[in-house]
C-alpha positions as CSV (number, residue, x, y, z in Angstrom):
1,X,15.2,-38.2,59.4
2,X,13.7,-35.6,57.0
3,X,15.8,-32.9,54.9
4,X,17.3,-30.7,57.7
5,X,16.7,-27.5,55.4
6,X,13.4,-27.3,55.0
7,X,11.4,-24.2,56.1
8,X,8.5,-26.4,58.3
9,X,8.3,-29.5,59.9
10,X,4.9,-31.2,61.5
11,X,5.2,-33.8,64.2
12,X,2.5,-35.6,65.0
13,X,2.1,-39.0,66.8
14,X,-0.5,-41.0,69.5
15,X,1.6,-41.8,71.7
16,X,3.2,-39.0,73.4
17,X,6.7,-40.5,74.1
18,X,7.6,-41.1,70.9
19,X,6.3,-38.5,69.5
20,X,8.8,-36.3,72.1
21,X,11.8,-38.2,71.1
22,X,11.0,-37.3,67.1
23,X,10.2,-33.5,68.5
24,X,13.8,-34.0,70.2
25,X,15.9,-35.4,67.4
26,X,14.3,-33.5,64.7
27,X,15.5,-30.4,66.5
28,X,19.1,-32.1,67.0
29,X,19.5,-32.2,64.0
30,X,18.4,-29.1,62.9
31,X,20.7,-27.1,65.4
32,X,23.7,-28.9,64.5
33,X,26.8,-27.7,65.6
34,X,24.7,-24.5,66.6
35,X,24.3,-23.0,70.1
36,X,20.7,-24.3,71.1
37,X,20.7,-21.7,73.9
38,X,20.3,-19.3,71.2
39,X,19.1,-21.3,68.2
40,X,16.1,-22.5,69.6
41,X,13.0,-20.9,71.2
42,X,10.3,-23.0,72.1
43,X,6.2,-21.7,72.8
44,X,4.2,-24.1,74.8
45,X,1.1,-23.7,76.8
46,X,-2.0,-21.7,76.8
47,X,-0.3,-18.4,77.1
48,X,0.4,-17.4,72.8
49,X,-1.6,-16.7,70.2
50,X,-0.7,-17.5,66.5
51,X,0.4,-14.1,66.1
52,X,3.2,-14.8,68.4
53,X,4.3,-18.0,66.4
54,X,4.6,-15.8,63.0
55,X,6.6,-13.4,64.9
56,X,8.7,-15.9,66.2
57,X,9.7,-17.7,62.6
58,X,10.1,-13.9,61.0
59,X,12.9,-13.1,63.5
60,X,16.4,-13.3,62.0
61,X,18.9,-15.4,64.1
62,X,20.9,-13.7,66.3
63,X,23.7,-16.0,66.0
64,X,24.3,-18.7,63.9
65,X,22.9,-19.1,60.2
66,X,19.6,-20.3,61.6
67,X,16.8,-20.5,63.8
68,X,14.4,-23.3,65.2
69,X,11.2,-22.7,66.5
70,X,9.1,-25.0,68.3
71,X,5.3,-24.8,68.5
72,X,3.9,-26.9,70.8
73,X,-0.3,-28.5,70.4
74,X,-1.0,-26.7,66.8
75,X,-4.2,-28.2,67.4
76,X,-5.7,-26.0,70.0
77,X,-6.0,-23.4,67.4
78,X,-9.0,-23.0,65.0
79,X,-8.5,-22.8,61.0
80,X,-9.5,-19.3,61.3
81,X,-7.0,-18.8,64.1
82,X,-4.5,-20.6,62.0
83,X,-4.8,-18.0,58.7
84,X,-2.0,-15.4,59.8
85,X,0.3,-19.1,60.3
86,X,-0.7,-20.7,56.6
87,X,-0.1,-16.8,55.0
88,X,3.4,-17.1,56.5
89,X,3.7,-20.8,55.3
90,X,3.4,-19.0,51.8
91,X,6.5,-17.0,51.8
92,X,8.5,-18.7,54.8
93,X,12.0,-17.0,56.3
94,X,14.7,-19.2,54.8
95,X,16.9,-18.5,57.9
96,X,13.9,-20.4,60.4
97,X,13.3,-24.1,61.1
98,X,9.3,-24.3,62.2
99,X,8.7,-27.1,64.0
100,X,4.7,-27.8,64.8
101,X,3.9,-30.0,67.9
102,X,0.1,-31.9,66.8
103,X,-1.8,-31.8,70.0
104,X,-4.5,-29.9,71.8
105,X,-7.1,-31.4,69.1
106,X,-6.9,-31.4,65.5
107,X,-4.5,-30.4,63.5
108,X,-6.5,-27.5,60.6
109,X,-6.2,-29.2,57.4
110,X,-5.3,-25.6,56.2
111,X,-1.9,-26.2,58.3
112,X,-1.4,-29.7,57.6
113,X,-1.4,-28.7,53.7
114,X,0.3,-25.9,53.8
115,X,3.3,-27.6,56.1
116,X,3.1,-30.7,53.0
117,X,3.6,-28.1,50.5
118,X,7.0,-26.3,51.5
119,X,8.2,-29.0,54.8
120,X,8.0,-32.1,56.0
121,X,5.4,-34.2,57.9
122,X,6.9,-36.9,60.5
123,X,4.5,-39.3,61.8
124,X,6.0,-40.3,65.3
125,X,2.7,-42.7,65.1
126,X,3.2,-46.1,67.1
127,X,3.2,-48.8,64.9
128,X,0.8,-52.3,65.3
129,X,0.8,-55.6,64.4
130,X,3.5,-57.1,62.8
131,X,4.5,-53.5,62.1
132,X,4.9,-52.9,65.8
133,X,7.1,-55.8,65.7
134,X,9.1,-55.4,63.0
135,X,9.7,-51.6,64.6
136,X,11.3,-52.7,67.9
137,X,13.3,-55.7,66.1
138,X,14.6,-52.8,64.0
139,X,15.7,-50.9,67.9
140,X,16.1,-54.0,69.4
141,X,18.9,-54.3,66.2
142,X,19.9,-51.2,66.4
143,X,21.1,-50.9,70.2
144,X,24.4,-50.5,71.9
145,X,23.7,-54.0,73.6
146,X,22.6,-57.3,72.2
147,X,19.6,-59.3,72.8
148,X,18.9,-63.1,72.1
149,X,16.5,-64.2,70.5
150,X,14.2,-65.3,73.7
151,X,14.7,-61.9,75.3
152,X,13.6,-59.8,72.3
153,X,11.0,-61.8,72.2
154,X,9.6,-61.5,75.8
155,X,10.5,-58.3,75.4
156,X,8.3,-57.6,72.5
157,X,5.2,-59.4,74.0
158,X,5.5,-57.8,77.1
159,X,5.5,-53.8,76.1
160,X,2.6,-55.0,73.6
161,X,1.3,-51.6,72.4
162,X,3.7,-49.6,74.8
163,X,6.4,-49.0,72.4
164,X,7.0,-45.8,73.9
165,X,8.8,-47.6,77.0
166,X,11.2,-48.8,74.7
167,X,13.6,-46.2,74.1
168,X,14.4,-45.5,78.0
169,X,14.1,-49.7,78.8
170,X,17.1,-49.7,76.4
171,X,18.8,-46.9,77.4
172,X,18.8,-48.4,80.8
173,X,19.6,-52.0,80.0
174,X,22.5,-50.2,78.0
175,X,24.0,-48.9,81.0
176,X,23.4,-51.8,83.3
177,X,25.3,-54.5,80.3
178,X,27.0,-52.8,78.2
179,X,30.1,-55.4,77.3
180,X,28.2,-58.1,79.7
181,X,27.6,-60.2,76.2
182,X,23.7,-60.9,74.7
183,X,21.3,-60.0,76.8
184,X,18.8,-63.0,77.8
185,X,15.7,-63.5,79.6
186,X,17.0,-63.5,83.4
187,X,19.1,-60.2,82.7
188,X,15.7,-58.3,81.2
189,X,13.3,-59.4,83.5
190,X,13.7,-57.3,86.3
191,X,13.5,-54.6,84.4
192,X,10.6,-55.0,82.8
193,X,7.8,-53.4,85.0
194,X,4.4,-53.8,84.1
195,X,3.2,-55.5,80.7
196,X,2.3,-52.3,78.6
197,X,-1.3,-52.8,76.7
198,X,-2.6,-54.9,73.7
199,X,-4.7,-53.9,71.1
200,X,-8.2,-55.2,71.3
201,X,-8.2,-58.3,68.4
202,X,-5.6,-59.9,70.7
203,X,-8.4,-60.5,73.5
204,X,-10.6,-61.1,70.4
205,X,-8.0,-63.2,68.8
206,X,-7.7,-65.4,72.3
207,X,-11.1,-65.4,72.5
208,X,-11.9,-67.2,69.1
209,X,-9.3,-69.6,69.4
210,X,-10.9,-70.9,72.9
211,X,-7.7,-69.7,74.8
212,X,-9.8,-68.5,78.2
213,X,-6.1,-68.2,79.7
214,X,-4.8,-65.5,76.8
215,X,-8.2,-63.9,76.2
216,X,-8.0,-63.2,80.4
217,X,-4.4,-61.9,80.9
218,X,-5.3,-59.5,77.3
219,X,-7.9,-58.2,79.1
220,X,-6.3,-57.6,82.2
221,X,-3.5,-55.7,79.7
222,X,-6.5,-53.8,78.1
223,X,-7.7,-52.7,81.4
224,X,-4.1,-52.0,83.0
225,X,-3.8,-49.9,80.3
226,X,-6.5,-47.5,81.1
227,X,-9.3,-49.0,78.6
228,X,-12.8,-48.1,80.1
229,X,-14.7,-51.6,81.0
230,X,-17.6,-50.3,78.8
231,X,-15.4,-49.4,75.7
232,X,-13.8,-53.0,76.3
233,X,-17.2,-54.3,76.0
234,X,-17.8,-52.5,73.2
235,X,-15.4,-53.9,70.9
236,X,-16.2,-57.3,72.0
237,X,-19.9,-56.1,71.0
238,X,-18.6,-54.7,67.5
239,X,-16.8,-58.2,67.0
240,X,-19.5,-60.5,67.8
241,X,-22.5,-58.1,66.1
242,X,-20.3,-58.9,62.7
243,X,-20.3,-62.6,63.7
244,X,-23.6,-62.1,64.3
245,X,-24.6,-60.5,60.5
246,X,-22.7,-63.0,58.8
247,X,-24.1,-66.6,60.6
248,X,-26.2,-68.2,58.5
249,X,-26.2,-65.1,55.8
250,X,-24.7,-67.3,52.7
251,X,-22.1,-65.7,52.3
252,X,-19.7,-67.1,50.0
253,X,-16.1,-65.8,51.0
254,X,-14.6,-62.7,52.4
255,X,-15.2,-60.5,49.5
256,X,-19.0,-60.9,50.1
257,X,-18.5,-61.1,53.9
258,X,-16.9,-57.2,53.8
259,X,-19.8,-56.0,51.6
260,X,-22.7,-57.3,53.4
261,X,-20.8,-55.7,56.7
262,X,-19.8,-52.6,54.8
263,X,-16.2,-53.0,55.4
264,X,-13.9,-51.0,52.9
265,X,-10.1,-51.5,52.2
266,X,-9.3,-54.7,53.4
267,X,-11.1,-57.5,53.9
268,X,-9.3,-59.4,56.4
269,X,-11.3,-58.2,59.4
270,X,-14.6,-59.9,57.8
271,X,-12.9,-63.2,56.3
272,X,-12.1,-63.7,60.4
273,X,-15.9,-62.7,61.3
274,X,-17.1,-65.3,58.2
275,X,-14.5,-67.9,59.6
276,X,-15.3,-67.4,63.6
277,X,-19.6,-67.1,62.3
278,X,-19.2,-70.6,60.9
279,X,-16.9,-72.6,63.3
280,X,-19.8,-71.1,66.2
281,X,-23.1,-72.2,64.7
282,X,-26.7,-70.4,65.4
283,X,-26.6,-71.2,69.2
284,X,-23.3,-70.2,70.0
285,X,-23.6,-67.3,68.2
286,X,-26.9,-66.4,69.9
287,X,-25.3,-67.4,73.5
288,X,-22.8,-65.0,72.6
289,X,-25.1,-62.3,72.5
290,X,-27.0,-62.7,75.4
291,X,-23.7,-62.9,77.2
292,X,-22.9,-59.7,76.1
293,X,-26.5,-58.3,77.3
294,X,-26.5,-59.7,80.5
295,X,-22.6,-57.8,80.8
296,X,-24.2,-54.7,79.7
297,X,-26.6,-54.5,82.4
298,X,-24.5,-55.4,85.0
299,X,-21.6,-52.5,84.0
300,X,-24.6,-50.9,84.5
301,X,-25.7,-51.6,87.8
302,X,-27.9,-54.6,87.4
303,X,-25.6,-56.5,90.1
304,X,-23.4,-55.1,92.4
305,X,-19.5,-56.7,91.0
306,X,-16.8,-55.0,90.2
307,X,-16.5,-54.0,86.6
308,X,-13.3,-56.0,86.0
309,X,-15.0,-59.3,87.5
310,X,-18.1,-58.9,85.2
311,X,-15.4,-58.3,82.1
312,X,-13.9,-61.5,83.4
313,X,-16.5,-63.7,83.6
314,X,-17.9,-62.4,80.3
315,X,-14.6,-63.4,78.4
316,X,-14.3,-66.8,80.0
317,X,-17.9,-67.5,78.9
318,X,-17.4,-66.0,75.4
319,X,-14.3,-68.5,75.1
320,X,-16.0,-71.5,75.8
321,X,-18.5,-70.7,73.1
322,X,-16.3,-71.8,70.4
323,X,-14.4,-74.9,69.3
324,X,-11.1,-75.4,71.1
325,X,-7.9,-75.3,69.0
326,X,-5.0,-78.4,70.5
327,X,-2.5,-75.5,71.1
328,X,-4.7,-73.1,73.8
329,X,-3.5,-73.6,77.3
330,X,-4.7,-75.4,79.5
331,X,-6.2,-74.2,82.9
332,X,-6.8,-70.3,83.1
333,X,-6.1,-67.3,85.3
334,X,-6.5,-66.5,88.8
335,X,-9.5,-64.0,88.0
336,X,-11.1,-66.8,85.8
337,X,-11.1,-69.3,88.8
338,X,-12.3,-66.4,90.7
339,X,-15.1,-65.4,88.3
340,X,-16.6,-69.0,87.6
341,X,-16.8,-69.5,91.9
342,X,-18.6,-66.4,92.0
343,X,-20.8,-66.1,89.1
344,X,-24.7,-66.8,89.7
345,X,-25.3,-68.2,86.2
346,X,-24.1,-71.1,84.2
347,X,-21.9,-71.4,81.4
């Protein structure tokens, strides 16, 4: 928790719940042992200007030593809209707490420099990868109720990018066990709900290994989730289009993998394109990309499936392209059983 006397705070964050919970505990602890009836006024909506945000954090408390505004979606407002709101950043009220929602679009870099200079930026982001692991370990750790080992595990892999869900899941498991002992994998599975999404290198991850089983039940998380079948393909695209540059391209390790694809920062992403382009060979590699074709056309009409049954048969072919590793499982899915019986083309 940042400095609780600072003249401007920004929240910003992706994912909406947790970014509400920071917006909530920032302004906890803020009002302390204050009134928030009276310490706290909050604009929200489409119905203020700027103007009305100045006026807001240049009015004295009324009781109390301080007061906390809360401005929700900064980002619907222009960096010309946002002048009057930077000029006041200049020269803040001592006796006002600011507190800027990002939202509504972009955040003006004006703001977002001005808010570094005299406050406080909290990034409410959801974290990924191992960080998003290490993050709910650190709640998991952190609740009123204790987990085992198998059950923070499931629970982990089932909210996958979710982490949002988290805070309430706990809140409820808290009042359902508290003083029951460690919680375990038959007391947090009805709970549960629906598995929460996963980021797109774990279908491309499941994929690569030859796991048709994981890279099916990812994508059915990636589509659960809301992912557009045409975005979906379009990572798988990005993926194999790198696999695709590096095959038979010479290069000699990752370092020369990320230059030829123009990849920056790290190079991790291309050392697993250089790996995947030379376990595949020319003609997997090329079968991979008339796979992908023949998908594009028919999310766009070239047969009359279902979007999520062309996805699937697509990711069960691409999965088969590859050597198989001893650990995949064996069998697959419902939907891959369904998408080999129905598909018109071999494999």
């Amino acid at each position: 928790m940042p400095a609780a006397n600072l003249p401007v705070y920004l929240v910003k964050g992706d994912d909406a719940v947790l970014a509400g919970d920071a917006v909530r505990d920032l302004v906890a602890e803020l009002v302390g042992d204050d009134d928030p009836a009276f310490a706290v006024e909050e604009l929200s909506g489409d119905d203020f200007e700027v103007a009305a945000v100045v006026e807001a954090a240049q009015t004295p408390p009324f009781f109390g030593s301080r007061r906390v505004v809360v401005v929700r979606s900064i980002g619907r407002f222009s960096a010309q809209e946002t002048a009057p709101l930077v000029a006041y950043l200049g020269d803040p009220l001592e006796t006002t707490a600011l507190v800027l929602v990002a939202g509504g679009g972009q955040t003006p870099r004006a703001v977002l420099d001005a808010v570094k200079k005299s406050g406080h930026v909290v990034d409410a982001a959801a974290p990924s990868g191992k960080g998003r692991q290490a993050w709910v370990a650190a709640q998991l750790a952190a609740a009123p109720v204790e987990f085992d080992r198998a059950a923070a595990a499931l629970l982990t892999e089932h909210l996958g990018e979710d982490v949002g869900r988290l805070p309430s899941l706990v809140e409820i498991l808290t009042a359902a066990y508290t003083g029951a002992g460690p919680i375990g994998e038959q007391e947090l599975a009805p709970f549960l709900g629906d598995a929460g999404g996963v980021a797109p290198w774990d279908l491309t991850d499941a994929i690569d290994r030859g796991d048709t089983a994981a890279a099916l039940e990812n994508l059915h998380r990636l589509l659960g989730a809301g992912r557009h079948p045409l975005v979906v393909l379009a990572s798988l695209h990005n993926h194999y289009t790198r696999i695709l540059r590096l095959e038979g391209s010479g290069a000699a390790d990752e370092k020369a993998a990320a230059e030829m694809l123009g990849i920056t920062g790290s190079t991790f992403p291309a050392r697993k394109a250089l790996s995947q382009a030379r376990r595949m060979g020319h003609d997997a590699v090329a079968r991979a990309i008339t796979l992908l074709a023949d998908a594009d056309l028919a999310l766009k009409g070239a047969i009359e499936w279902p979007d999520g049954l062309v996805l699937e048969v697509l990711v069960a072919r691409l999965s088969r392209l590859g050597p198989r590793t001893s650990g995949t499982r064996s069998g697959s899915s419902t939907g891959a059983s369904r998408s080999r019986s129905r598909s018109p083309r071999g494999s």
